[in-house]
C-alpha positions in Angstrom: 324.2 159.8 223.0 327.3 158.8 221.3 328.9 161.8 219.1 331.9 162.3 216.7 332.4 165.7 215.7 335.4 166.4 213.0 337.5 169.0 212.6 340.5 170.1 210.3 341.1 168.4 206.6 340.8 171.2 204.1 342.8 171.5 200.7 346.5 171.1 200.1 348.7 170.6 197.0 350.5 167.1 196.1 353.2 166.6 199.0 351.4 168.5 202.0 350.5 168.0 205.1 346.9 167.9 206.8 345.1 167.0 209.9 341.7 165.7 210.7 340.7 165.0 214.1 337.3 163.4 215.6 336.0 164.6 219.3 334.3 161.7 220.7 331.5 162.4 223.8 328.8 160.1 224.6 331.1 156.7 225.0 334.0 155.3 227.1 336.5 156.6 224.5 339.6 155.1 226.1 337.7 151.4 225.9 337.3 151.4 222.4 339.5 150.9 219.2 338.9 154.1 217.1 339.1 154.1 212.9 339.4 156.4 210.2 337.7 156.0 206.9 337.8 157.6 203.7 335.5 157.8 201.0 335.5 158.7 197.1 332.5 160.3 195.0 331.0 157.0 193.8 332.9 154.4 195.1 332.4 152.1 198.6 333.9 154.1 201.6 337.3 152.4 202.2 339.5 151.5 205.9 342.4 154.2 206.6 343.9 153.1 209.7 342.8 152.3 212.9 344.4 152.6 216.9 343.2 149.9 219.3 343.1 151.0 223.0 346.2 149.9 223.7 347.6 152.1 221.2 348.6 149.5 218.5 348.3 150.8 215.2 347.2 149.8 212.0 347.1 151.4 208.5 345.7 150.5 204.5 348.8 150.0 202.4 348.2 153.0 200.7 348.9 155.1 203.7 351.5 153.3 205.2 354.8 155.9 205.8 352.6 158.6 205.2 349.6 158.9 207.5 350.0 158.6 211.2 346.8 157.9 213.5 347.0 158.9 217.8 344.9 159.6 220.3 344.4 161.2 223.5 342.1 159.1 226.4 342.1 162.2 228.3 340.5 164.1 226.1 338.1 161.5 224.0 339.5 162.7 220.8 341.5 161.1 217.7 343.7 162.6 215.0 345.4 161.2 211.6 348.4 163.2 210.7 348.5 162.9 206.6 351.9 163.8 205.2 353.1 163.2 201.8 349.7 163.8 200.2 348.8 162.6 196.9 345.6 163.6 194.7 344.5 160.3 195.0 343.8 161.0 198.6 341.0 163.2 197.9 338.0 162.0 199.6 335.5 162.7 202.9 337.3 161.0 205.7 335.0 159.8 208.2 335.9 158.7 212.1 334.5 155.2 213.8 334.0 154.6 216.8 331.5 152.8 219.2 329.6 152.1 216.1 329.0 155.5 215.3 330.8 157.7 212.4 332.0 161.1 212.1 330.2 163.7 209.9 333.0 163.5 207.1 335.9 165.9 206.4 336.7 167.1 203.2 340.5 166.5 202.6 341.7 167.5 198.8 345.3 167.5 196.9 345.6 169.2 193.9 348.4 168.3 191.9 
């Protein structure tokens, strides 16, 4: 049974730093390219960045500088390091993977 369990996120003010991470069991992590999502009260659930499994990297122009994305083979788990936050990064972000999502993690920035 494929699984993504979040962790981390929480609240931060304008120009913080968080972490959200996604534990991953039930797959071939290492074989698959891994995403992160986020997704606004009311609005369609939007790309973040993603990490192929060769470790190339790919982010949303509104991350871009900001947010980094990693992940460990070893251990079947991802991470997206946010820096620089903004309050327009509130939102539940949400992990992909194997076809399967996350739970959601709240991440908010008060300005």
């Amino acid at each position: 049974q494929v699984q993504l369990v979040q962790r981390g996120g929480g609240s931060v003010q304008s120009g913080g730093s968080l972490s959200v991470s996604c534990e991953a069991s039930g797959f071939n992590f290492g074989r698959f390219t891994m995403s992160w999502y986020r997704q606004v009260q009311g609005k369609e659930r939007e790309f973040v960045a993603l990490i192929t499994n060769a470790g190339s990297t790919r982010y949303a122009d509104f991350v871009k500088g900001r947010f980094t994305i990693s992940r460990d083979n070893a251990r079947g788990t991802l991470t997206l390091d946010m820096n620089s936050l903004k309050p327009e990064d509130t939102a539940v972000y949400y992990c992909r993977g194997s076809d399967a999502w996350g739970q959601g993690t709240q991440v908010t920035v008060s300005s």
